[in-house]
C-alpha positions as CSV (number, residue, x, y, z in Angstrom):
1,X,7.5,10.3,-10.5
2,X,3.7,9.9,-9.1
3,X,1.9,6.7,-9.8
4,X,-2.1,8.0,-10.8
5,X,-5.4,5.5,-10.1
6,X,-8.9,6.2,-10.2
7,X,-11.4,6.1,-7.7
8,X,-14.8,4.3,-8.5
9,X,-18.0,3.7,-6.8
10,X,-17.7,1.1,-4.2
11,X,-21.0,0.3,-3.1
12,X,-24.4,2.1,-4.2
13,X,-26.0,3.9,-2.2
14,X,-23.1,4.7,0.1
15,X,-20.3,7.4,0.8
16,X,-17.5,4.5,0.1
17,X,-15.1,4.5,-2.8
18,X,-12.4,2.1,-3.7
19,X,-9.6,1.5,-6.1
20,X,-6.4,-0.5,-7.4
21,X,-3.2,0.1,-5.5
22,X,-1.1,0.2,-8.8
23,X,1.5,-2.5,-8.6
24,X,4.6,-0.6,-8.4
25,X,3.3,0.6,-4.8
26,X,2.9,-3.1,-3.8
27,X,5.8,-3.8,-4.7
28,X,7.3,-1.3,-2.9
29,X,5.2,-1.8,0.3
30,X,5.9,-5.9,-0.1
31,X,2.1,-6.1,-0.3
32,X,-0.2,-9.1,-1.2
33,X,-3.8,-9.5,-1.7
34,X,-5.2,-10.6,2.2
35,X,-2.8,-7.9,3.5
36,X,-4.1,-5.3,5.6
37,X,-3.2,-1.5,5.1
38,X,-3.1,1.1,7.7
39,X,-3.9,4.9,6.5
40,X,-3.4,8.3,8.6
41,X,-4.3,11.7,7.9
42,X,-2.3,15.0,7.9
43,X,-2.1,18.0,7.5
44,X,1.0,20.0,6.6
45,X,1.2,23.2,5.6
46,X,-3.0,23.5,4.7
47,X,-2.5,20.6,2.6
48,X,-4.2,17.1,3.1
49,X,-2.3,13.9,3.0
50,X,-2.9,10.6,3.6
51,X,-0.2,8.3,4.8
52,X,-0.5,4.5,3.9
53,X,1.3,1.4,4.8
54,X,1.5,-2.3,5.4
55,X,-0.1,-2.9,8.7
56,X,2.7,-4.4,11.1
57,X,2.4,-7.6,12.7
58,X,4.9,-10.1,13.9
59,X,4.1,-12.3,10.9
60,X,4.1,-9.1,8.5
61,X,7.0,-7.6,9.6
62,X,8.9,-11.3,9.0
63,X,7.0,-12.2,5.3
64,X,8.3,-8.2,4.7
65,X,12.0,-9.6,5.3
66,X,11.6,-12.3,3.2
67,X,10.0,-10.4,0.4
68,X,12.8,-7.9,0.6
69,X,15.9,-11.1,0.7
70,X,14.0,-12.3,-2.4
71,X,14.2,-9.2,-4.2
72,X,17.8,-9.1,-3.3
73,X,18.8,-12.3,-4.7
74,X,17.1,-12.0,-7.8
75,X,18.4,-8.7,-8.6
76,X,22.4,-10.4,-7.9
77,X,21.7,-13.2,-9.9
């Protein structure tokens, strides 16, 4: 199963776009507005892809934990 958003216009005038990440990816990435995201580019096979995730930090990599303990709990209660 794919998860689909649409790209828009990000700033007139300019070669930017943006969009929403939809929120089952957040989820799954443990992702909160103020979070940074790091992308990469491949190629595989004369296909393009781009790779995204949460940017790691020391601080990041410990609120992931915690987000993923949480989710844990909730799901045993």
């Amino acid at each position: 199963m794919g998860l689909e958003s649409t790209i828009g216009v990000a700033k007139t005038g300019t070669n930017s776009v943006r969009t929403t990440v939809p929120e089952g990816i957040t989820e799954f990435l443990g992702v909160k507005a103020g979070d940074k995201l790091e992308w990469k580019m491949e190629v595989h096979k004369n296909e393009r892809a781009a790779i995204v995730t949460k940017k790691s930090d020391s601080v990041g990599s410990v609120e992931l934990a915690r987000y993923s303990m949480k989710r844990k709990r909730k799901l045993v209660d």
